[in-house]
N, CA, C and O atoms as CSV, one atom per row, in Angstrom:
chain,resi,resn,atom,element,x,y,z
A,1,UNK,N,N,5.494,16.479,-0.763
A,1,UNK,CA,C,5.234,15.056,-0.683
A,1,UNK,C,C,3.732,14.859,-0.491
A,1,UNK,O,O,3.077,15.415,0.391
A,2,UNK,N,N,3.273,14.052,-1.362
A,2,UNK,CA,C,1.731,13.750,-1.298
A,2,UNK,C,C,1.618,11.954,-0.571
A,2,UNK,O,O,2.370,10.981,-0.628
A,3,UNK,N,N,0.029,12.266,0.195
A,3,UNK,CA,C,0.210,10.821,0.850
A,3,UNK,C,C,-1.252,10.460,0.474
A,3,UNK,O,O,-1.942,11.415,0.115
A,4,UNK,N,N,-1.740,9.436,0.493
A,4,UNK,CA,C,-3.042,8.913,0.552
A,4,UNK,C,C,-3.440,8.166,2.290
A,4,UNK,O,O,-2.591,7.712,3.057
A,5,UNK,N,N,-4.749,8.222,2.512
A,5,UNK,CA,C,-5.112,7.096,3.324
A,5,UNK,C,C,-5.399,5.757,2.761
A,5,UNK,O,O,-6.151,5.507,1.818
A,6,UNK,N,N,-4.491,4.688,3.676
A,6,UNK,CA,C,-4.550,3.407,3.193
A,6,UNK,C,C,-5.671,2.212,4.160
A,6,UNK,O,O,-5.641,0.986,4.055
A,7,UNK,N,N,-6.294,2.765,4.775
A,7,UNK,CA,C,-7.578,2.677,6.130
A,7,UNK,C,C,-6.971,2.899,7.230
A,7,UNK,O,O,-5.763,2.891,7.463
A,8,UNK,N,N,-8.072,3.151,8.076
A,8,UNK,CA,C,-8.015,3.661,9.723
A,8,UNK,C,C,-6.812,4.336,9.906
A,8,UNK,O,O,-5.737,4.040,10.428
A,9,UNK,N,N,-7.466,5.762,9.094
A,9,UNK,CA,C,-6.712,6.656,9.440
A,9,UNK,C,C,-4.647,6.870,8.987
A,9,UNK,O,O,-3.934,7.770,9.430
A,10,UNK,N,N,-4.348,6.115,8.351
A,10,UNK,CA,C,-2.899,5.479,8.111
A,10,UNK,C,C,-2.544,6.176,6.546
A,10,UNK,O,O,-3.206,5.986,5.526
A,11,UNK,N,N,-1.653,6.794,6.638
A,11,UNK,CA,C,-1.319,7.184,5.258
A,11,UNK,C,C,0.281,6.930,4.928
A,11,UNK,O,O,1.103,6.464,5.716
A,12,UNK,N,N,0.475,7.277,3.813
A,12,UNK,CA,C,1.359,6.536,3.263
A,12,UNK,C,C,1.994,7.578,2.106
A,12,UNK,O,O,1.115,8.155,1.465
A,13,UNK,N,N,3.449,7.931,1.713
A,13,UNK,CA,C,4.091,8.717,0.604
A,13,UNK,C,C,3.787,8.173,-0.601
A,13,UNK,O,O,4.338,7.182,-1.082
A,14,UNK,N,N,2.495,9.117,-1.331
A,14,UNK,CA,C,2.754,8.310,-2.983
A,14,UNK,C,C,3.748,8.288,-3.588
A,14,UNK,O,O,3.866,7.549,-4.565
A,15,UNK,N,N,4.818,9.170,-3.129
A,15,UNK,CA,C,6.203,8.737,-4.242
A,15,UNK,C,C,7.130,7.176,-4.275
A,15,UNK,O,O,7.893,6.632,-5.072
A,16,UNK,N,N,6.478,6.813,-2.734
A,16,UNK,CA,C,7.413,5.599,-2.856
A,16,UNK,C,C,6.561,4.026,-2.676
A,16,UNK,O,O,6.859,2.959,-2.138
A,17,UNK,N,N,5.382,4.529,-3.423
A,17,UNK,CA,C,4.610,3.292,-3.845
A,17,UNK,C,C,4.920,2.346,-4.841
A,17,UNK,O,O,4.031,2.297,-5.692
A,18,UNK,N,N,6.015,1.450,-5.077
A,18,UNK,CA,C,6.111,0.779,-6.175
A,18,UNK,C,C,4.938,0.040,-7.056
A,18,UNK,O,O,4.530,0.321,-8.183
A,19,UNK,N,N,4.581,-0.892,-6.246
A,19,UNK,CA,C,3.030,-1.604,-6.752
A,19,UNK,C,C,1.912,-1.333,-5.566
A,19,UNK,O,O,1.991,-0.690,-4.519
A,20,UNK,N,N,1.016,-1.965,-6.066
A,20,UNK,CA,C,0.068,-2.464,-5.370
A,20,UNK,C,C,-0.844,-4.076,-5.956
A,20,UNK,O,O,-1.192,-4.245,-7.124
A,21,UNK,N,N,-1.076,-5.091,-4.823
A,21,UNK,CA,C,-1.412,-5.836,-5.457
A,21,UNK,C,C,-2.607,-6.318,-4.407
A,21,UNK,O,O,-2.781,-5.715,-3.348
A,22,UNK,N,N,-3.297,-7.295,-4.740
A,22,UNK,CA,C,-3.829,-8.145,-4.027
A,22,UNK,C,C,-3.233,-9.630,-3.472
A,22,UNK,O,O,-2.436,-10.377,-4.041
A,23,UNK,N,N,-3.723,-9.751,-2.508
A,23,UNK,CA,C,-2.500,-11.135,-1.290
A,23,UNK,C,C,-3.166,-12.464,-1.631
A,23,UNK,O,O,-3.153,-13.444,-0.886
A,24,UNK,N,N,-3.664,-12.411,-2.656
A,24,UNK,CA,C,-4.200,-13.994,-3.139
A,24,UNK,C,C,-3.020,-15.065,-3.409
A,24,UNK,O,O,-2.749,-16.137,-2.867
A,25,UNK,N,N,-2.577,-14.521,-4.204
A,25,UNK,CA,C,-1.544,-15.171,-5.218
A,25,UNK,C,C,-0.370,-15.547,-4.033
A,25,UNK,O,O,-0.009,-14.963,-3.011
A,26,UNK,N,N,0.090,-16.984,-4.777
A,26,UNK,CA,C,1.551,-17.520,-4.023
A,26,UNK,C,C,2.907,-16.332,-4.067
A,26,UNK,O,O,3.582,-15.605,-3.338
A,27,UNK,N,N,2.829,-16.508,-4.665
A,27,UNK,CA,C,4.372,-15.340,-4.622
A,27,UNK,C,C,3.790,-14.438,-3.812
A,27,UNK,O,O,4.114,-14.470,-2.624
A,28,UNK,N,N,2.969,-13.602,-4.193
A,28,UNK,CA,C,3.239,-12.709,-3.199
A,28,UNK,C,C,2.667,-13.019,-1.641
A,28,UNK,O,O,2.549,-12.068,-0.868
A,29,UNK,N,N,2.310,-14.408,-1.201
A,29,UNK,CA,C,1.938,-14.628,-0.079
A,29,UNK,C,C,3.298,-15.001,0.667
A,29,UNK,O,O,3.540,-14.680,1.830
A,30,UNK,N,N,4.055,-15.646,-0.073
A,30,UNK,CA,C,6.244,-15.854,0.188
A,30,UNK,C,C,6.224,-14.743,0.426
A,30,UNK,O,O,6.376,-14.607,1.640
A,31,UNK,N,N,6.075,-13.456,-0.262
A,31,UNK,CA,C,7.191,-12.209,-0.535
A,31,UNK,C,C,6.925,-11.935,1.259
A,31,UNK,O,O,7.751,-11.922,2.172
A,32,UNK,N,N,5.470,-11.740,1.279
A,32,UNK,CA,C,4.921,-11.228,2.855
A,32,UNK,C,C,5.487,-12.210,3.590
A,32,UNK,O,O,6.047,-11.436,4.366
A,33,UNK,N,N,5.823,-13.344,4.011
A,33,UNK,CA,C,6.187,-14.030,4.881
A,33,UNK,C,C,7.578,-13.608,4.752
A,33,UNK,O,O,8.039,-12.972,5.699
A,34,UNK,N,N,8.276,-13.831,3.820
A,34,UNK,CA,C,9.911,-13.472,3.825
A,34,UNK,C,C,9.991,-12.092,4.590
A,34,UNK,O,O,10.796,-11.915,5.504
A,35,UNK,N,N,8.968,-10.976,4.091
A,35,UNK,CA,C,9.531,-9.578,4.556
A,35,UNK,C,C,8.832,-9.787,6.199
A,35,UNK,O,O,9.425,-9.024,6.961
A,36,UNK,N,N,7.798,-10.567,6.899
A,36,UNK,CA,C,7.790,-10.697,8.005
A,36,UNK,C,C,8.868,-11.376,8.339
A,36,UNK,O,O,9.665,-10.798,9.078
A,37,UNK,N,N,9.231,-12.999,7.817
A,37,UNK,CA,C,10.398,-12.804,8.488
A,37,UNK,C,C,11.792,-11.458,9.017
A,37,UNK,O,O,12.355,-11.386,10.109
A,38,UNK,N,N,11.961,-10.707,7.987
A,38,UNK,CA,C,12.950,-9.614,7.790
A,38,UNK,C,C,13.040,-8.734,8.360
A,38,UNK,O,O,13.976,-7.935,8.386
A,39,UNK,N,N,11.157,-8.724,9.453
A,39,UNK,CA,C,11.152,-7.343,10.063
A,39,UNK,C,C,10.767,-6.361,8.852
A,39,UNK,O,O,11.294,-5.293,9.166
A,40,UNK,N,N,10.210,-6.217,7.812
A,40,UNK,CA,C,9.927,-5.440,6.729
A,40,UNK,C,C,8.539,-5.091,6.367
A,40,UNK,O,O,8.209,-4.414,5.393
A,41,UNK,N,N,7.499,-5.798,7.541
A,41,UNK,CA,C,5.991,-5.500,7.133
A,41,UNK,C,C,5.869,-5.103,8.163
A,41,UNK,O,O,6.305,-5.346,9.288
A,42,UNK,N,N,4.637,-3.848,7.295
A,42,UNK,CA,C,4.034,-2.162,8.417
A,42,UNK,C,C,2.304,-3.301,8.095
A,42,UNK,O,O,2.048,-3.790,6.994
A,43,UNK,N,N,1.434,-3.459,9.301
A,43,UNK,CA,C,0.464,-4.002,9.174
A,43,UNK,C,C,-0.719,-2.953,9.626
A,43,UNK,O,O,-1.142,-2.693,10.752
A,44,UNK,N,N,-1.131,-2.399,8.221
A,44,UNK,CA,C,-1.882,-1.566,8.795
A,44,UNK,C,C,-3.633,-1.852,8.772
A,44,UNK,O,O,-4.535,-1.016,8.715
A,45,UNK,N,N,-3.696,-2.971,8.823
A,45,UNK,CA,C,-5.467,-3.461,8.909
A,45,UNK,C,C,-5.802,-3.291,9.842
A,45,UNK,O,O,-7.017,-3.120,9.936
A,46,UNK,N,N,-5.230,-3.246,10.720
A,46,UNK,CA,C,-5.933,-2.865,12.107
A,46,UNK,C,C,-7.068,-4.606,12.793
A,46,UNK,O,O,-8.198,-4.620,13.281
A,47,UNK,N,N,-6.178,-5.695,12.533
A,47,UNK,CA,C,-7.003,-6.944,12.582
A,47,UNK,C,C,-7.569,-7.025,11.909
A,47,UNK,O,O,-7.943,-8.198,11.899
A,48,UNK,N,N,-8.205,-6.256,10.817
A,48,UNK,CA,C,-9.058,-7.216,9.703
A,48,UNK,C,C,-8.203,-7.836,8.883
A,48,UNK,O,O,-6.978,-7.942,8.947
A,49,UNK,N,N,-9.228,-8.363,7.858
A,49,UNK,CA,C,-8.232,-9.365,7.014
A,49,UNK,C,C,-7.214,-8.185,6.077
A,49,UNK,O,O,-7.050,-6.972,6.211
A,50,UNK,N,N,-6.762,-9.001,5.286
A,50,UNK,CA,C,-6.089,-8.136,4.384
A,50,UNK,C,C,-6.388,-8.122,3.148
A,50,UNK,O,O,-6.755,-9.199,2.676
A,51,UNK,N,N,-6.343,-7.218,2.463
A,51,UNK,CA,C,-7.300,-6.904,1.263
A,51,UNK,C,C,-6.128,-6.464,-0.006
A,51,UNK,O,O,-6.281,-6.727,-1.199
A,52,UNK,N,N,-4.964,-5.744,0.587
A,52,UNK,CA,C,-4.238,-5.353,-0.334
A,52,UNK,C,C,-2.885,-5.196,-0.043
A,52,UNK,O,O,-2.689,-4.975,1.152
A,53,UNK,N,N,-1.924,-5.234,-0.712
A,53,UNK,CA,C,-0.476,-5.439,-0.466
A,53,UNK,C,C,0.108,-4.135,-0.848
A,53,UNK,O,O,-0.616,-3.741,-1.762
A,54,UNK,N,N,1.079,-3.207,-0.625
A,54,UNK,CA,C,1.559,-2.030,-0.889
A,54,UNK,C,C,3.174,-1.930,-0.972
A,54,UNK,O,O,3.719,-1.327,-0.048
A,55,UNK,N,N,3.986,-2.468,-1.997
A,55,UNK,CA,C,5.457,-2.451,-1.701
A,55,UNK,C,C,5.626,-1.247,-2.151
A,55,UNK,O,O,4.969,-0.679,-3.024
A,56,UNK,N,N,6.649,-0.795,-1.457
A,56,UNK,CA,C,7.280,0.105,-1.510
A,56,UNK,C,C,8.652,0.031,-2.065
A,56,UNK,O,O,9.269,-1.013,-2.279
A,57,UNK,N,N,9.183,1.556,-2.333
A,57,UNK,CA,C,10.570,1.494,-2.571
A,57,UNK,C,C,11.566,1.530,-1.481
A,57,UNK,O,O,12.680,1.995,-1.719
A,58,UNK,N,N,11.226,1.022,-0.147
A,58,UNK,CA,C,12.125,0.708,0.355
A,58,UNK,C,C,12.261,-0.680,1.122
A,58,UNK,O,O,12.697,-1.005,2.227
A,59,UNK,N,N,11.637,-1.420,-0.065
A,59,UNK,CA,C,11.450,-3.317,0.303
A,59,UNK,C,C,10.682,-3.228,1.313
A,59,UNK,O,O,11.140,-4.144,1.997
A,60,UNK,N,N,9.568,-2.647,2.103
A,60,UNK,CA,C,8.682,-2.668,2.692
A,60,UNK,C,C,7.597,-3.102,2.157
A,60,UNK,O,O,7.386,-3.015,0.948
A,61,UNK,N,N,6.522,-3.784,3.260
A,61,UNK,CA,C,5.387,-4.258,2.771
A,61,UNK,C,C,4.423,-4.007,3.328
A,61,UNK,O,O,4.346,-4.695,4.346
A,62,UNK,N,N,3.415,-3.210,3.173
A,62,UNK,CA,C,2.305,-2.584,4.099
A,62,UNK,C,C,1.207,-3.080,3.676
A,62,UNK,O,O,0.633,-2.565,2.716
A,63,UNK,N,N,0.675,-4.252,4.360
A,63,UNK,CA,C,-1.089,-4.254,4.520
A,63,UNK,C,C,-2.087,-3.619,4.938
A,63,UNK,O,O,-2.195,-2.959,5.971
A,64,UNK,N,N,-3.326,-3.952,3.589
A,64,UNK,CA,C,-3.956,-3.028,4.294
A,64,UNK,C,C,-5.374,-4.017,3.890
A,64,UNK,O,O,-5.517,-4.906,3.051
A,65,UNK,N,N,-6.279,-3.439,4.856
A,65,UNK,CA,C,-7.971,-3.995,4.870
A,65,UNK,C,C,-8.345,-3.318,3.773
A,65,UNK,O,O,-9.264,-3.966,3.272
A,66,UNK,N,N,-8.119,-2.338,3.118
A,66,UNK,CA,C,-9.086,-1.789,1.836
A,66,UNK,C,C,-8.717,-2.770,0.749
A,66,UNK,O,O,-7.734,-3.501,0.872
A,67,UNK,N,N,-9.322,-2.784,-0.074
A,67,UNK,CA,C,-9.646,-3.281,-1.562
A,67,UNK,C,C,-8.290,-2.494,-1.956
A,67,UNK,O,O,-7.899,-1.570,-1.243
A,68,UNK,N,N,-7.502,-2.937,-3.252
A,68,UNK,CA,C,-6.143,-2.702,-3.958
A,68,UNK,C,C,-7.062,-1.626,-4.670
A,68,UNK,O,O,-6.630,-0.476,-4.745
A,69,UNK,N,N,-8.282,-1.925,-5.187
A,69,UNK,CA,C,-9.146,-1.034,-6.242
A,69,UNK,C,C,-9.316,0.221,-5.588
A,69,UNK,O,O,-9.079,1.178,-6.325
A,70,UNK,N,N,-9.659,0.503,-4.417
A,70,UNK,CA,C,-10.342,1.352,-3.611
A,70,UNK,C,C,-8.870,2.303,-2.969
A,70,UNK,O,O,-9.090,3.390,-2.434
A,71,UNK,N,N,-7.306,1.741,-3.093
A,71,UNK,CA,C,-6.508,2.181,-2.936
A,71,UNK,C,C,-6.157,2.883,-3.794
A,71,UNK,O,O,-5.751,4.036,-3.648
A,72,UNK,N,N,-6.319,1.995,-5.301
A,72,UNK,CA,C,-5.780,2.670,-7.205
A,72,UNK,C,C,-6.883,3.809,-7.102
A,72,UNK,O,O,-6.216,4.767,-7.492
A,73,UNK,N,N,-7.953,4.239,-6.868
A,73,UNK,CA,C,-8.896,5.042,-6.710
A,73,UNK,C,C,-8.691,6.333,-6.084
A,73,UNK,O,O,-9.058,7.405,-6.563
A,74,UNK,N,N,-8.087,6.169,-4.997
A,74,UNK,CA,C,-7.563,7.106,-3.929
A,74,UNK,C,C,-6.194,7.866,-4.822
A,74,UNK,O,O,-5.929,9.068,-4.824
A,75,UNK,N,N,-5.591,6.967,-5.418
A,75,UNK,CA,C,-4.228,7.046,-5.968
A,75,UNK,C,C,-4.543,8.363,-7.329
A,75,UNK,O,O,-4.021,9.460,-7.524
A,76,UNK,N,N,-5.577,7.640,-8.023
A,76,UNK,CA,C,-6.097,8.564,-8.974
A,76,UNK,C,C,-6.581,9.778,-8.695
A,76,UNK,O,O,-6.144,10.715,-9.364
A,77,UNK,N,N,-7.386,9.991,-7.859
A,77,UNK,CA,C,-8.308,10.828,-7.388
A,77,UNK,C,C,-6.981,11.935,-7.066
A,77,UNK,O,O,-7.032,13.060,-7.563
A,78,UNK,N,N,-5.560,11.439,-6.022
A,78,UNK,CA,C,-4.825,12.206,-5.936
A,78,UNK,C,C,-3.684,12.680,-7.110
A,78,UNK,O,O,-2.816,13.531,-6.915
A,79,UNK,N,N,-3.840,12.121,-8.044
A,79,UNK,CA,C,-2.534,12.833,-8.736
A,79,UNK,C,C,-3.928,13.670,-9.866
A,79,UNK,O,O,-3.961,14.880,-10.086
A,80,UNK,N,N,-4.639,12.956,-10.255
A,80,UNK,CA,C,-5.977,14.524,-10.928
A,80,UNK,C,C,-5.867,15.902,-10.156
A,80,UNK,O,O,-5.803,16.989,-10.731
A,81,UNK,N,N,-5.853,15.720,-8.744
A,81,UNK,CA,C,-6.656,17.072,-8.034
A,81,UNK,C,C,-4.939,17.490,-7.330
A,81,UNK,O,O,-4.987,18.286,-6.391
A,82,UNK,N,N,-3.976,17.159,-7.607
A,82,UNK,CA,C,-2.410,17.946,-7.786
A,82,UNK,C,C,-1.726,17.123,-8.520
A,82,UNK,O,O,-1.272,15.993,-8.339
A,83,UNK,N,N,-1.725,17.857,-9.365
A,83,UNK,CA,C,-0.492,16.495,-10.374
A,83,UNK,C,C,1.146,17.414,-10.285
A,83,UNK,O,O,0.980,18.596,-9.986
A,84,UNK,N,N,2.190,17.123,-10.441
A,84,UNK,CA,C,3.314,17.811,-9.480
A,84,UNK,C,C,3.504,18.618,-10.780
A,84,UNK,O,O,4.645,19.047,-10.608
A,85,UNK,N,N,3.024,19.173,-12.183
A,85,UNK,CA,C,3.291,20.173,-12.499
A,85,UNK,C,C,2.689,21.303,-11.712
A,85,UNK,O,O,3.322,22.326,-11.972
A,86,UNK,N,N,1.598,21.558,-10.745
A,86,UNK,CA,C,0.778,22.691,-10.263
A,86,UNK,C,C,1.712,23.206,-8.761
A,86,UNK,O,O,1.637,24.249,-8.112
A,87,UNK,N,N,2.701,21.804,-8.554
A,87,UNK,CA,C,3.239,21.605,-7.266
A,87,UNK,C,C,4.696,23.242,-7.742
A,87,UNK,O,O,5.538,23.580,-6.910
């Protein structure tokens, strides 16, 4: 199982990253309120704002203070330097 850091220190299973987005947009500012209502958001900014949205495959919603770009980056960087044929 491969994980990335998603800031301060917080990592996360790339296998069960569905999207990633940015928290501008209406819908997905509902989706986050519904899954707070639900008990379903991991808040990992650590008080800063929030920069990027992370659903998962298990209807979870994890914020995070990094840039969505700076996450897709991390994301890349990890499946180049092990991609699961070497696994």
């Amino acid at each position: 199982m491969r994980f990335i850091n998603v800031g301060y220190g917080n990592m996360i299973a790339v296998e069960r990253i569905i999207t990633l987005t940015s928290p501008d947009s209406a819908p997905i500012k509902r989706m986050i309120q519904d899954a707070k209502d639900a008990g379903r958001v991991i808040d990992v900014s650590c008080g800063r704002k929030t920069r990027a949205v992370i659903i998962t495959d298990s209807d979870h919603i994890i914020l995070s203070a990094l840039q969505a770009e700076t996450i897709a980056n991390r994301l890349e960087e990890n499946y180049v330097s092990t991609p699961d044929d070497a696994l």
